[in-house]
Structure formats: C-alpha cells, structure tokens
KOLGU-4560 file (N, C-alpha, C; in nm, 3 decimals, padded with zeros to 5 digits):
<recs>
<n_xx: 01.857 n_yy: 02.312 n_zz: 00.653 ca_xx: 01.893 ca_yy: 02.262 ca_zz: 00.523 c_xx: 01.928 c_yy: 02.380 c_zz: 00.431 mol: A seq: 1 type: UNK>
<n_xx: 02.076 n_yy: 02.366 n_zz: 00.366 ca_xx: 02.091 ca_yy: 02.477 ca_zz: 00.269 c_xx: 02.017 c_yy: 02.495 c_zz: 00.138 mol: A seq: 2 type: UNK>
<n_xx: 02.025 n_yy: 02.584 n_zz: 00.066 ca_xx: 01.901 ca_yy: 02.548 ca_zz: -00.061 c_xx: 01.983 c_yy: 02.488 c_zz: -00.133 mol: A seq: 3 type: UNK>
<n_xx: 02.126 n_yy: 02.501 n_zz: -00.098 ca_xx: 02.250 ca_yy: 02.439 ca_zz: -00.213 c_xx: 02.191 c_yy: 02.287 c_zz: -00.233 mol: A seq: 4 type: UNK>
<n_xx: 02.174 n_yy: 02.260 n_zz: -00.115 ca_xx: 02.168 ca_yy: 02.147 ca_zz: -00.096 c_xx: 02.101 c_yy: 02.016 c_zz: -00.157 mol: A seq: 5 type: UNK>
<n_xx: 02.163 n_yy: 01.954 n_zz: -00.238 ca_xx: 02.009 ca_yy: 01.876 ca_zz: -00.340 c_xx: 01.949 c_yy: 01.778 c_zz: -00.252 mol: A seq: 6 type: UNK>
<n_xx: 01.932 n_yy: 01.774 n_zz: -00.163 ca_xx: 01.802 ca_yy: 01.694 ca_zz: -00.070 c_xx: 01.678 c_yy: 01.757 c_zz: -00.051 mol: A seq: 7 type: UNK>
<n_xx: 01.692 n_yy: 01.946 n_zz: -00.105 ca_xx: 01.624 ca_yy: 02.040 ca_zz: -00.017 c_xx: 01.506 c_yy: 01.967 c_zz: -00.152 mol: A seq: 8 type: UNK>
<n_xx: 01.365 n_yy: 01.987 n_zz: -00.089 ca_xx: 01.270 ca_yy: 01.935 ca_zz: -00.167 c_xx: 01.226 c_yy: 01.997 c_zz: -00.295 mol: A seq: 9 type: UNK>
<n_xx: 01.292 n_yy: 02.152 n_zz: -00.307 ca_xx: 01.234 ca_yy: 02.167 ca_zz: -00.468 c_xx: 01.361 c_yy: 02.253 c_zz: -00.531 mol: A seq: 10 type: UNK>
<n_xx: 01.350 n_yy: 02.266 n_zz: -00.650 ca_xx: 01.487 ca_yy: 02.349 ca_zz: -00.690 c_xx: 01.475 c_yy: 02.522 c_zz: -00.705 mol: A seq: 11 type: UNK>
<n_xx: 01.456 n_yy: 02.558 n_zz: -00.575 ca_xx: 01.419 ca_yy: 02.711 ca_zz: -00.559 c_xx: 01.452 c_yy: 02.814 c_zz: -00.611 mol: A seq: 12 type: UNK>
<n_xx: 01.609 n_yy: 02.820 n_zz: -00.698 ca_xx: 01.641 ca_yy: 02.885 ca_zz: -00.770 c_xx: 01.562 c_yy: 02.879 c_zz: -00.946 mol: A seq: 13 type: UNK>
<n_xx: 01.516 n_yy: 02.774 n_zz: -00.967 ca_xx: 01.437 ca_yy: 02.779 ca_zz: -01.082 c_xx: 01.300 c_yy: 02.859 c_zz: -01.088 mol: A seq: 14 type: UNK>
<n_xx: 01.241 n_yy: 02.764 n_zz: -00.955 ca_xx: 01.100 ca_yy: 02.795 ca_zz: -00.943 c_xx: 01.112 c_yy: 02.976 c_zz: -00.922 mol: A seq: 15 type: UNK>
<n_xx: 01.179 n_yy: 02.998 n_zz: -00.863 ca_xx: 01.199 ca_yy: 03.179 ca_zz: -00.833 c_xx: 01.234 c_yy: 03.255 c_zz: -00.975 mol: A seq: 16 type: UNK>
<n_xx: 01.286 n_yy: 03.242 n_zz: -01.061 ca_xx: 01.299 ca_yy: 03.237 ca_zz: -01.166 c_xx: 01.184 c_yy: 03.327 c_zz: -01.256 mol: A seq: 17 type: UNK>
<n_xx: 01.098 n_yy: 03.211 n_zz: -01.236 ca_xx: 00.942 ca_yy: 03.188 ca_zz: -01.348 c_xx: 00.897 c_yy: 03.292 c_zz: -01.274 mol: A seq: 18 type: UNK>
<n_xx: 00.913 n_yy: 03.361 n_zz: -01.191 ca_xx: 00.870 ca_yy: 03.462 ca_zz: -01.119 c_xx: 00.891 c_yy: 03.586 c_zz: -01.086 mol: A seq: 19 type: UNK>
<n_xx: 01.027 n_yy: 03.619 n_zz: -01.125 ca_xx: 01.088 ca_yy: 03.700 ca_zz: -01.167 c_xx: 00.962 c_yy: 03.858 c_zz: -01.189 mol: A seq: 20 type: UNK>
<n_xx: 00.967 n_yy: 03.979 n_zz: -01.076 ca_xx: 00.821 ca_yy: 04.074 ca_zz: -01.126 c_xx: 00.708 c_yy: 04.059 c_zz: -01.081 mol: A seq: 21 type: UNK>
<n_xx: 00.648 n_yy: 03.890 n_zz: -01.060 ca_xx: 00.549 ca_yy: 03.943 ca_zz: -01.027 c_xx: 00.573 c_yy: 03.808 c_zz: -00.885 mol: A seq: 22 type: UNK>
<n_xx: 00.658 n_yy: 03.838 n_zz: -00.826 ca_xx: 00.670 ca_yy: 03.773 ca_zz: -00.672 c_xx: 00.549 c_yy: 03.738 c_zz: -00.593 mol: A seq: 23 type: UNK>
<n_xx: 00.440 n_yy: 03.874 n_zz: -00.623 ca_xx: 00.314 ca_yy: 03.844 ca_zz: -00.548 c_xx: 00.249 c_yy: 03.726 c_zz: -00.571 mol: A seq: 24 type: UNK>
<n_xx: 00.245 n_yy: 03.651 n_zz: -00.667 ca_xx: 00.195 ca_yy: 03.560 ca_zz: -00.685 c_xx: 00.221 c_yy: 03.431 c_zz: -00.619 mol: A seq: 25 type: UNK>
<n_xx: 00.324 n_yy: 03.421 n_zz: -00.587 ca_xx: 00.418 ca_yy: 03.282 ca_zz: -00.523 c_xx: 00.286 c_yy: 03.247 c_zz: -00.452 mol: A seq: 26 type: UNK>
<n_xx: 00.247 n_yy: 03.346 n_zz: -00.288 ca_xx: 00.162 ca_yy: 03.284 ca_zz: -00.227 c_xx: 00.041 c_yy: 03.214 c_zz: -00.261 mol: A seq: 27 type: UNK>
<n_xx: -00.023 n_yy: 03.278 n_zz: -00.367 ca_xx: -00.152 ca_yy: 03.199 ca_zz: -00.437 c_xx: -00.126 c_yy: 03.076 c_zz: -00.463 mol: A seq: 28 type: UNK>
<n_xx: -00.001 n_yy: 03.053 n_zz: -00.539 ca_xx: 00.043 ca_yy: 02.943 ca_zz: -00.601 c_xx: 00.091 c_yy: 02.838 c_zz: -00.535 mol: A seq: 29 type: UNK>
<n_xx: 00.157 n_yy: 02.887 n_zz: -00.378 ca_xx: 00.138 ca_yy: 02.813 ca_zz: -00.322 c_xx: 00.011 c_yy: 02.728 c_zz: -00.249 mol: A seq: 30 type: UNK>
<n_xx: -00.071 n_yy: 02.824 n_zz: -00.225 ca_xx: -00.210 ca_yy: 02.819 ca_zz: -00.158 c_xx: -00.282 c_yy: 02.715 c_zz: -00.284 mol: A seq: 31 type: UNK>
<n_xx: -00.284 n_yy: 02.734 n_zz: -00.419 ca_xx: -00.335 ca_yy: 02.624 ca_zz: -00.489 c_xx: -00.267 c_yy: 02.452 c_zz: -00.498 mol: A seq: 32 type: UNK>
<n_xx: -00.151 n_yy: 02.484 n_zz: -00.468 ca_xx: -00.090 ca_yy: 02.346 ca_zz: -00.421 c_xx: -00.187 c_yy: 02.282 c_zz: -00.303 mol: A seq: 33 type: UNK>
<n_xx: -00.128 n_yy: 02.354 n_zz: -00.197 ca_xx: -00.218 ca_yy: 02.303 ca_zz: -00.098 c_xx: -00.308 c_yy: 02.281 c_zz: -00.085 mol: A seq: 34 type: UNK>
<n_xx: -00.435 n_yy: 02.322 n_zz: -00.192 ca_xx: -00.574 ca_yy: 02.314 ca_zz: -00.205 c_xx: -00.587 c_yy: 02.120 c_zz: -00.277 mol: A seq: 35 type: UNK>
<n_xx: -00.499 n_yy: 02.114 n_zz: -00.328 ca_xx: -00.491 ca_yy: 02.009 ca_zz: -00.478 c_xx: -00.483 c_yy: 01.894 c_zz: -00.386 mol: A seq: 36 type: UNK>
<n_xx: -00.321 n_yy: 01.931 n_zz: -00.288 ca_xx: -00.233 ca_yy: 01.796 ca_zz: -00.302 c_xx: -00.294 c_yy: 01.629 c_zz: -00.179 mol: A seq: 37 type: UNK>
<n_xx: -00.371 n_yy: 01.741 n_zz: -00.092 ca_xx: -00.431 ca_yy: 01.644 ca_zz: -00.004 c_xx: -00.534 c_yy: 01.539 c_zz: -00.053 mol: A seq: 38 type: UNK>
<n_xx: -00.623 n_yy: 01.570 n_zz: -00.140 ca_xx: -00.716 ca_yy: 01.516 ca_zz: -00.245 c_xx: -00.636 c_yy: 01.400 c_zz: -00.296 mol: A seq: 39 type: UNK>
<n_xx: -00.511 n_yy: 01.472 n_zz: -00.375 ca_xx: -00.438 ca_yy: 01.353 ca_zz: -00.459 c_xx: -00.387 c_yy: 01.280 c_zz: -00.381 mol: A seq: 40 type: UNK>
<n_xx: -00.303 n_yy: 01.282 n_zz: -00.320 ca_xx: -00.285 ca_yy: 01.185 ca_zz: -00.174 c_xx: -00.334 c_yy: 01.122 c_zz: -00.115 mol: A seq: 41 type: UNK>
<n_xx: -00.497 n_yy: 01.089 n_zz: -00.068 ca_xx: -00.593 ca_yy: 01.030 ca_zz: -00.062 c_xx: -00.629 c_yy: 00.970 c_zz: -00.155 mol: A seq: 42 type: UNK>
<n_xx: -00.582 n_yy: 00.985 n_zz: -00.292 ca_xx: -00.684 ca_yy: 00.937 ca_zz: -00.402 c_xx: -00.539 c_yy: 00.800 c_zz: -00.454 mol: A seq: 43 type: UNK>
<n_xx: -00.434 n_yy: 00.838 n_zz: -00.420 ca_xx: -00.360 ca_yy: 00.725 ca_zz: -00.445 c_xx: -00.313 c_yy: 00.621 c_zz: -00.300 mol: A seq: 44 type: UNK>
<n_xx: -00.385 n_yy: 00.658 n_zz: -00.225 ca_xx: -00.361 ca_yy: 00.599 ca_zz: -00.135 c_xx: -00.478 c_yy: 00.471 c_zz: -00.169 mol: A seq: 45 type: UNK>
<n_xx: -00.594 n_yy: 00.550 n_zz: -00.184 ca_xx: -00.729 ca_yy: 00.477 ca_zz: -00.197 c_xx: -00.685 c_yy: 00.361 c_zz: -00.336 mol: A seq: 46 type: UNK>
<n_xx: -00.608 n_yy: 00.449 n_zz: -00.393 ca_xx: -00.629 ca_yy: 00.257 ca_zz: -00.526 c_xx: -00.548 c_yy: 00.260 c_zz: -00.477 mol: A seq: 47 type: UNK>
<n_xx: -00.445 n_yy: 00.255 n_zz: -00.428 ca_xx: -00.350 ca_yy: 00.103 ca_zz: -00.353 c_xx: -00.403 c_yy: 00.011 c_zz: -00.301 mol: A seq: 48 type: UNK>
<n_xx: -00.499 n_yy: 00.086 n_zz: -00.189 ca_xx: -00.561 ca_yy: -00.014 ca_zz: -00.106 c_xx: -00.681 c_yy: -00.094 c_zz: -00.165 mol: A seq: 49 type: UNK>
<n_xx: -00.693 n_yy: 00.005 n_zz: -00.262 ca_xx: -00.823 ca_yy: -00.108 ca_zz: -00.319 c_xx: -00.806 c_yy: -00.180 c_zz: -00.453 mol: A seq: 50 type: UNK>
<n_xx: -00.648 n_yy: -00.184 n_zz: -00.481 ca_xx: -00.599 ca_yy: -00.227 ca_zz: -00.589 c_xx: -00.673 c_yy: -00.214 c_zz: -00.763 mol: A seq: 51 type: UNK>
<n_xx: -00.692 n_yy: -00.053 n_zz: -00.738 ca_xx: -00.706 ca_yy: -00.011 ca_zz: -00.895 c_xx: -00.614 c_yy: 00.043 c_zz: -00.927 mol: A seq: 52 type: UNK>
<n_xx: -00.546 n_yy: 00.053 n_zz: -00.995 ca_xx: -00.416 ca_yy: 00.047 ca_zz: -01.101 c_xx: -00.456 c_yy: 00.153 c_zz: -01.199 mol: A seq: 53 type: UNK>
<n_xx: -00.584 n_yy: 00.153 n_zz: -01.246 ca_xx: -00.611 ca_yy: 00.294 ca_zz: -01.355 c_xx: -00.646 c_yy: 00.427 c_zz: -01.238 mol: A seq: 54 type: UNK>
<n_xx: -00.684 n_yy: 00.388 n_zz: -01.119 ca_xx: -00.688 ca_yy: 00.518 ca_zz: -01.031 c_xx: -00.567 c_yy: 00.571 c_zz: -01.030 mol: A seq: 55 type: UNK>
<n_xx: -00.494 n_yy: 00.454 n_zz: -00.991 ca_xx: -00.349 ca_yy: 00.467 ca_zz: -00.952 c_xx: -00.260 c_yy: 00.540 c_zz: -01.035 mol: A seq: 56 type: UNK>
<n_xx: -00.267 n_yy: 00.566 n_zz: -01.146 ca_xx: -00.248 ca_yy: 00.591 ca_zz: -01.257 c_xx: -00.277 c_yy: 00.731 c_zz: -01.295 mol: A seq: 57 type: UNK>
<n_xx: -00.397 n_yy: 00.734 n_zz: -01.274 ca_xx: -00.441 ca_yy: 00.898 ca_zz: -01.279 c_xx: -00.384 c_yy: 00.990 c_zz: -01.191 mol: A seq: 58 type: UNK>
<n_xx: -00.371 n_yy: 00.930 n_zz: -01.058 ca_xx: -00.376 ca_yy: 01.036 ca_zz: -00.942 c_xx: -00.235 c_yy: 01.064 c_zz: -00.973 mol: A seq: 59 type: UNK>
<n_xx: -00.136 n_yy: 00.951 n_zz: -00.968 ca_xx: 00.026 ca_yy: 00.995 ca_zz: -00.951 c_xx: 00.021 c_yy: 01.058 c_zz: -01.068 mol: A seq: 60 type: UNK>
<n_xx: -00.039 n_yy: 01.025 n_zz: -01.149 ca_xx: -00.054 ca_yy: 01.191 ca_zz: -01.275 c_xx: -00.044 c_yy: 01.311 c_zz: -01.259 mol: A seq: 61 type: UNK>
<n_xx: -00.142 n_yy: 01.341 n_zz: -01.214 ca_xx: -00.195 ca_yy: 01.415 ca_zz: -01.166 c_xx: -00.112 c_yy: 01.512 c_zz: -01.040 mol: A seq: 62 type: UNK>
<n_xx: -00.019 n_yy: 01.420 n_zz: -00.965 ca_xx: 00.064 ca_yy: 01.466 ca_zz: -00.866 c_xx: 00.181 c_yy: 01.508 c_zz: -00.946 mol: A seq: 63 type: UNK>
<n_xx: 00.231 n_yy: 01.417 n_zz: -01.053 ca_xx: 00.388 ca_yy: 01.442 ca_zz: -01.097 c_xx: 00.326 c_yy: 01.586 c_zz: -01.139 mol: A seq: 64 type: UNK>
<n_xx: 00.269 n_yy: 01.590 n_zz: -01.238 ca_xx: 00.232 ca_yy: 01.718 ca_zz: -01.301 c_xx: 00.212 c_yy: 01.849 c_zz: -01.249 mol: A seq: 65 type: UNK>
<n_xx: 00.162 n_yy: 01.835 n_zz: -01.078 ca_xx: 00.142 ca_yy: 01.979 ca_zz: -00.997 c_xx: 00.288 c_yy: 01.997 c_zz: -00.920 mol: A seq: 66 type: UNK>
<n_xx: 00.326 n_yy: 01.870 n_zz: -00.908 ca_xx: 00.470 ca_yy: 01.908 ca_zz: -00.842 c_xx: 00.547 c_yy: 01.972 c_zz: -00.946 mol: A seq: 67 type: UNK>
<n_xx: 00.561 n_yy: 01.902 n_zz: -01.049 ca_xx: 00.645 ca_yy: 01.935 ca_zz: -01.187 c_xx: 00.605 c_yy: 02.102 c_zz: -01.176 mol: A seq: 68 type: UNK>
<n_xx: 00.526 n_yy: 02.187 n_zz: -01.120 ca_xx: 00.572 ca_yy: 02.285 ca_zz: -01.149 c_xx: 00.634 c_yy: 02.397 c_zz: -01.046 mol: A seq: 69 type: UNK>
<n_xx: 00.698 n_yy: 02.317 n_zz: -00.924 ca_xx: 00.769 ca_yy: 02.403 ca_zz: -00.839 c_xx: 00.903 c_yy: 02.300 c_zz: -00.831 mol: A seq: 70 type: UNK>
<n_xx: 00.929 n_yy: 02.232 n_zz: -00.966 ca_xx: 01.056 ca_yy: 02.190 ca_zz: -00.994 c_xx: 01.082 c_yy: 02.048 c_zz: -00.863 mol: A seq: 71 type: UNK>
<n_xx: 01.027 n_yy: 01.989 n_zz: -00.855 ca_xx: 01.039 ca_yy: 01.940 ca_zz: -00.703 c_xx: 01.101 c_yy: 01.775 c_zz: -00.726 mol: A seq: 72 type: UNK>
<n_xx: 01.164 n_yy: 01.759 n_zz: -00.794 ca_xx: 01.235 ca_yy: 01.631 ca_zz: -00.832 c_xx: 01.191 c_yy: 01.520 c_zz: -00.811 mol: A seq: 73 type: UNK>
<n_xx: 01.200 n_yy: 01.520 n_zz: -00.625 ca_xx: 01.222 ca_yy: 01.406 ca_zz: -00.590 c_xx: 01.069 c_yy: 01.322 c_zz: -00.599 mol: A seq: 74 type: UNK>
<n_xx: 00.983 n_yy: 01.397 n_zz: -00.567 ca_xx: 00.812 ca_yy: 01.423 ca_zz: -00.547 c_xx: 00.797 c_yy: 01.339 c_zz: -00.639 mol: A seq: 75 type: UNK>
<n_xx: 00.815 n_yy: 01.409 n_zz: -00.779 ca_xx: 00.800 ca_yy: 01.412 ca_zz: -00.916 c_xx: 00.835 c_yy: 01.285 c_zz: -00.950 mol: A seq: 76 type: UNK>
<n_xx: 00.950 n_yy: 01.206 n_zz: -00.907 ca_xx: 01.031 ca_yy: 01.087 ca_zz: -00.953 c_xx: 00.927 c_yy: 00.978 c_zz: -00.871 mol: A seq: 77 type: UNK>
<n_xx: 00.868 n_yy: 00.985 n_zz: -00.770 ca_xx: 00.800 ca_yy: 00.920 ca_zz: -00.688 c_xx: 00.691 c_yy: 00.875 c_zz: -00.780 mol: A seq: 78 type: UNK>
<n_xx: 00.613 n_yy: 00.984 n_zz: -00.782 ca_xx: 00.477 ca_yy: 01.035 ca_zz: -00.880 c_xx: 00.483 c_yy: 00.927 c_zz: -00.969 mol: A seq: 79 type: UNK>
<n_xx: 00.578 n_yy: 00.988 n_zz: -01.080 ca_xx: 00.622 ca_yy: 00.883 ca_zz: -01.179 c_xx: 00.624 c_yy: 00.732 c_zz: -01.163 mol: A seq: 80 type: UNK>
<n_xx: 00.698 n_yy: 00.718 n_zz: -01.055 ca_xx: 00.715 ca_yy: 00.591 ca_zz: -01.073 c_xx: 00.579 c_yy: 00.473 c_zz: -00.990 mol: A seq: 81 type: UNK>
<n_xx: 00.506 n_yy: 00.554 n_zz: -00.887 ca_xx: 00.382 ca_yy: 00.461 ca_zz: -00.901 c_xx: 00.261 c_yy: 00.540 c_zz: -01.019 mol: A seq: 82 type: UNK>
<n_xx: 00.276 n_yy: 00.616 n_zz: -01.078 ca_xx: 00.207 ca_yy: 00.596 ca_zz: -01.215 c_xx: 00.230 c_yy: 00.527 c_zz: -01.321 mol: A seq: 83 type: UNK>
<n_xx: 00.378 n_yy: 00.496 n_zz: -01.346 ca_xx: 00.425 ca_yy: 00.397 ca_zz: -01.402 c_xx: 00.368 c_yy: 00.246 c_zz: -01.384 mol: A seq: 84 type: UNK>
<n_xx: 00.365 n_yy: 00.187 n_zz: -01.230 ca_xx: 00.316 ca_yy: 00.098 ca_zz: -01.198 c_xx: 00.161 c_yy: 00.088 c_zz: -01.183 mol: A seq: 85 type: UNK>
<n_xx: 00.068 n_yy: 00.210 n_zz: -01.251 ca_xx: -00.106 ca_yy: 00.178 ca_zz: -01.227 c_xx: -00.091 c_yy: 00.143 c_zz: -01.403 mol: A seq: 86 type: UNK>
<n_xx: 00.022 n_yy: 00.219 n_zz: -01.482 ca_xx: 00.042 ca_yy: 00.176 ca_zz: -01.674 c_xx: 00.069 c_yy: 00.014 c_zz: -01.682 mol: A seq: 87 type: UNK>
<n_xx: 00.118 n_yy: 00.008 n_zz: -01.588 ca_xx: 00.154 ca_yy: -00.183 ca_zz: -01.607 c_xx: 00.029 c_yy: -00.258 c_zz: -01.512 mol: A seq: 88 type: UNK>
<n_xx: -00.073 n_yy: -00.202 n_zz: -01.479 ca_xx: -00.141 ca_yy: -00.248 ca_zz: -01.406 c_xx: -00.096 c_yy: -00.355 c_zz: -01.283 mol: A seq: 89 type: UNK>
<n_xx: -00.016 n_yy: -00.303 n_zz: -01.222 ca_xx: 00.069 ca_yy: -00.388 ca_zz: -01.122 c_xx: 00.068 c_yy: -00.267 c_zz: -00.969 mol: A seq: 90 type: UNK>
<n_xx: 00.026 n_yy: -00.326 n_zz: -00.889 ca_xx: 00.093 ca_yy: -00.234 ca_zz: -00.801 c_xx: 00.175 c_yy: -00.305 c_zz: -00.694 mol: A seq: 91 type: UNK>
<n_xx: 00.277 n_yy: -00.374 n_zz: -00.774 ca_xx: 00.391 ca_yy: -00.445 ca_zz: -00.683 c_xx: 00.455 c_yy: -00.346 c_zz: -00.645 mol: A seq: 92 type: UNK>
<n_xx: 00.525 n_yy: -00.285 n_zz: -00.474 ca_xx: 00.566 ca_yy: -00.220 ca_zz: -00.482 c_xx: 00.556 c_yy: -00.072 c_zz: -00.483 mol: A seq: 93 type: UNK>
<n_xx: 00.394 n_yy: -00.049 n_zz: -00.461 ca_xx: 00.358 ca_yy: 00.079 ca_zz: -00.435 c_xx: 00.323 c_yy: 00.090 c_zz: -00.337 mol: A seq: 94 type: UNK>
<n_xx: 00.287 n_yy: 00.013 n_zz: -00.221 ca_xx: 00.318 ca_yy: 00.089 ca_zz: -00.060 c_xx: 00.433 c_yy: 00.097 c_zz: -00.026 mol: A seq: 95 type: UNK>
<n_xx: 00.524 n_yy: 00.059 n_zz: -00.114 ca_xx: 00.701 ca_yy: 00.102 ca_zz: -00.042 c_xx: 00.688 c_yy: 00.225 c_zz: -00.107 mol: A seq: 96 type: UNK>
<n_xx: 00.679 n_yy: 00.332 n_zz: -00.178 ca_xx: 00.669 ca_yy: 00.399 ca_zz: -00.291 c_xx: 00.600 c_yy: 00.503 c_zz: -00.218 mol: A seq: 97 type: UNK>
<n_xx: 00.508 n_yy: 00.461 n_zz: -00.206 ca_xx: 00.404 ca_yy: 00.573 ca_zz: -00.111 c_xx: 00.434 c_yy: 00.602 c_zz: 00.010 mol: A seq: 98 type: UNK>
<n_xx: 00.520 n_yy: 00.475 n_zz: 00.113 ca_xx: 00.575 ca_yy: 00.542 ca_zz: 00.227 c_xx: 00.691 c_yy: 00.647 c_zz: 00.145 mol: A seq: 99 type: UNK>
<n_xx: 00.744 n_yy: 00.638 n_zz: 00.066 ca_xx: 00.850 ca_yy: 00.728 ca_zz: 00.049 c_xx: 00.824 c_yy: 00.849 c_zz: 00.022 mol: A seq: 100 type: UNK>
<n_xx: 00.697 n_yy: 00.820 n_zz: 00.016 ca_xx: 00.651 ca_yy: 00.994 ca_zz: -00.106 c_xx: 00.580 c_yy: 01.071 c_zz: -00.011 mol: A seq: 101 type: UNK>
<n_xx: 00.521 n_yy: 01.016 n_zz: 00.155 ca_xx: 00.478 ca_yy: 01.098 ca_zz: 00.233 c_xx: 00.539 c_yy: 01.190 c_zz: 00.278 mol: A seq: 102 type: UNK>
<n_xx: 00.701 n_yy: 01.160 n_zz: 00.337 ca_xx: 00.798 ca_yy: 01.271 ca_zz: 00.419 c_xx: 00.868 c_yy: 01.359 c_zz: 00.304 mol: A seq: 103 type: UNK>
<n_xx: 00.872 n_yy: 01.262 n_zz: 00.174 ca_xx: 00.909 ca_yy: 01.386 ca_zz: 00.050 c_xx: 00.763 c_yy: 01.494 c_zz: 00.008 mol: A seq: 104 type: UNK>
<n_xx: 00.691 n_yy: 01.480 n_zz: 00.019 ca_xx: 00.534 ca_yy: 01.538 ca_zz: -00.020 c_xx: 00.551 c_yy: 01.655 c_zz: 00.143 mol: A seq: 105 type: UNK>
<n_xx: 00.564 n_yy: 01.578 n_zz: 00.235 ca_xx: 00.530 ca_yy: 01.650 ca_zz: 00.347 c_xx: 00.677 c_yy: 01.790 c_zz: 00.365 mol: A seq: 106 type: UNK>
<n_xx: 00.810 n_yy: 01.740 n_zz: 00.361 ca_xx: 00.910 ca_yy: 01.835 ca_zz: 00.327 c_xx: 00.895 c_yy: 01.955 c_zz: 00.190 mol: A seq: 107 type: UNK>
<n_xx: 00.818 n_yy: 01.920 n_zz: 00.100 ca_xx: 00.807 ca_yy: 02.005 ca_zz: 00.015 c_xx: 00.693 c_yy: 02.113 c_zz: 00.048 mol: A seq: 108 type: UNK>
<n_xx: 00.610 n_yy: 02.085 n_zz: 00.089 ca_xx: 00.493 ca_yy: 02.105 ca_zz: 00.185 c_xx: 00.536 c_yy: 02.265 c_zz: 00.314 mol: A seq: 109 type: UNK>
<n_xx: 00.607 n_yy: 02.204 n_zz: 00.337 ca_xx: 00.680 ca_yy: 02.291 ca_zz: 00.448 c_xx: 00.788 c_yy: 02.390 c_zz: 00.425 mol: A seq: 110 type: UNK>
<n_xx: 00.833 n_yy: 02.358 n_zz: 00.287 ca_xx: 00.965 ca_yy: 02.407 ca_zz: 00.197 c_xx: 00.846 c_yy: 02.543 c_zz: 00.164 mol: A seq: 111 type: UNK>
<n_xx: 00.754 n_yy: 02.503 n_zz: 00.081 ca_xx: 00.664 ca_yy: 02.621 ca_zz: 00.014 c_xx: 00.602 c_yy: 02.672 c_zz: 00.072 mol: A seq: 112 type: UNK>
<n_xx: 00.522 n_yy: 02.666 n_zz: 00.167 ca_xx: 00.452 ca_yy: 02.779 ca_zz: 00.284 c_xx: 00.576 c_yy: 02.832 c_zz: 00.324 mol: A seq: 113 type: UNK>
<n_xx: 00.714 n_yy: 02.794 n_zz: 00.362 ca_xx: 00.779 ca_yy: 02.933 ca_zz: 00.396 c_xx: 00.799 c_yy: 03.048 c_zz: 00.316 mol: A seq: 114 type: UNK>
<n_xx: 00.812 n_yy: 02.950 n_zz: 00.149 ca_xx: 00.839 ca_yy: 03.002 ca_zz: 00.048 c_xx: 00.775 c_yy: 03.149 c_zz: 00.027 mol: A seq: 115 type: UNK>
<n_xx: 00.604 n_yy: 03.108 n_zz: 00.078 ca_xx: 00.492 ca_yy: 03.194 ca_zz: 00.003 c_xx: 00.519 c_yy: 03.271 c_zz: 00.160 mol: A seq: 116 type: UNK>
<n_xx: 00.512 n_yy: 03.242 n_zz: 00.272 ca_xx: 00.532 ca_yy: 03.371 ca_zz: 00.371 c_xx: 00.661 c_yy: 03.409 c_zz: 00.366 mol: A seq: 117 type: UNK>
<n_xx: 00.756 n_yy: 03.398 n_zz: 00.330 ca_xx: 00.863 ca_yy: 03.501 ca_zz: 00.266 c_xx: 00.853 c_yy: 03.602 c_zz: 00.114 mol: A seq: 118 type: UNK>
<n_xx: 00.773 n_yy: 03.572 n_zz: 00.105 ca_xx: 00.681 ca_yy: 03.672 ca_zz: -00.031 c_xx: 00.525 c_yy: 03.714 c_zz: -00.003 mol: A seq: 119 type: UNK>
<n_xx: 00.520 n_yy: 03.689 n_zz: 00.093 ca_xx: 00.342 ca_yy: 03.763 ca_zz: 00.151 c_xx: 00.359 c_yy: 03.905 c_zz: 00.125 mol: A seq: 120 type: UNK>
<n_xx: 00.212 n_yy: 03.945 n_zz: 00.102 ca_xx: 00.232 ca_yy: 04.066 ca_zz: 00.045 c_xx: 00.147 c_yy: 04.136 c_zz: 00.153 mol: A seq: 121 type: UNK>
<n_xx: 00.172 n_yy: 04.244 n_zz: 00.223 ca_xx: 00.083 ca_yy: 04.259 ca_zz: 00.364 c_xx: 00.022 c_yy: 04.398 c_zz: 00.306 mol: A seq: 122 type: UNK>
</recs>
C-alpha cells in the first residue's frame, strides 16, 4: 500500500509532522497506543453485547480521541459513529460498525509498529 494512498490507515505525512526533532519519541507513542487500544476494544465490544449505550458511548470516546491523534480517519469516523449511537441510546447497527472497525483498528495497528520500528532508536 502506497502512503499516497487514502485507504492507507493513518495520514503519515501529518502525524510525522508533530514530530518533526524529536523522532525518538514515535516508538513510545506508539507503544502507548498499543497499551490503550485492546482495553477499548473489549470495552465496546462488551456494551454491545450487553446493550449499554452509555458504555458504548464512553469507550468509542475514548477510541475516536486516541486515534484522533495519529490522524487515522477512518478509525476515527467509526469511533464516532458508534459513539454517536451509545448518545441516542440506540445501538441499531453497531455490530455492523464494529465488524468494520476491527480490520480498520487492526490495519492501523500494523501501519504504526512499522512506523515506530522505522524510528527505533538502538
């Protein structure tokens, strides 16, 4: 996948950007993603299935907001939109939502560990 490419899961020329000097950091930052995102992923999986809507609510919060900061669109638009649906207390429509957000969650996932071992600092 090219980075041109807008399918690629985050917008790498931005996120590289904010970074500009102190490069060393990428890996941490990635490493705190990864610490976060499995938790939240579980935690909106769990009010789907158990149909709480204010969990539901928090967690895709909680997700748009950590994605929102390696620019990651598509993640982000996901996020949004079943947090949107725990605000209307409805979750019509959030296991279609959540299958979508696994292989986008999981591609971004894989996008940023290369990210951070192409900036490891040995």
């Amino acid at each position: 996948m090219k980075l041109e490419d807008p399918s690629y899961p985050f917008n790498r020329a931005v996120f590289l950007s904010n970074f500009e000097g102190v490069e060393e950091i990428i890996p941490p930052t990635v490493v705190s993603f990864n610490s976060v995102w499995p938790d939240l992923l579980t935690r909106i999986e769990a009010a789907i299935a158990s149909g709480d809507s204010g969990a539901l609510q928090i967690a895709a919060h909680t997700l748009k907001g950590v994605v929102s900061n390696f620019y990651a669109e598509t993640v982000r638009l996901l996020a949004w939109e079943l947090e949107k649906l725990g605000k209307a207390k409805s979750l019509e429509g959030a296991d279609a939502l959540f299958s979508r957000l696994l292989p986008e969650l999981s591609s971004l996932t894989t996008a940023l560990n290369q990210l951070a071992k192409e900036h490891q600092v040995l």
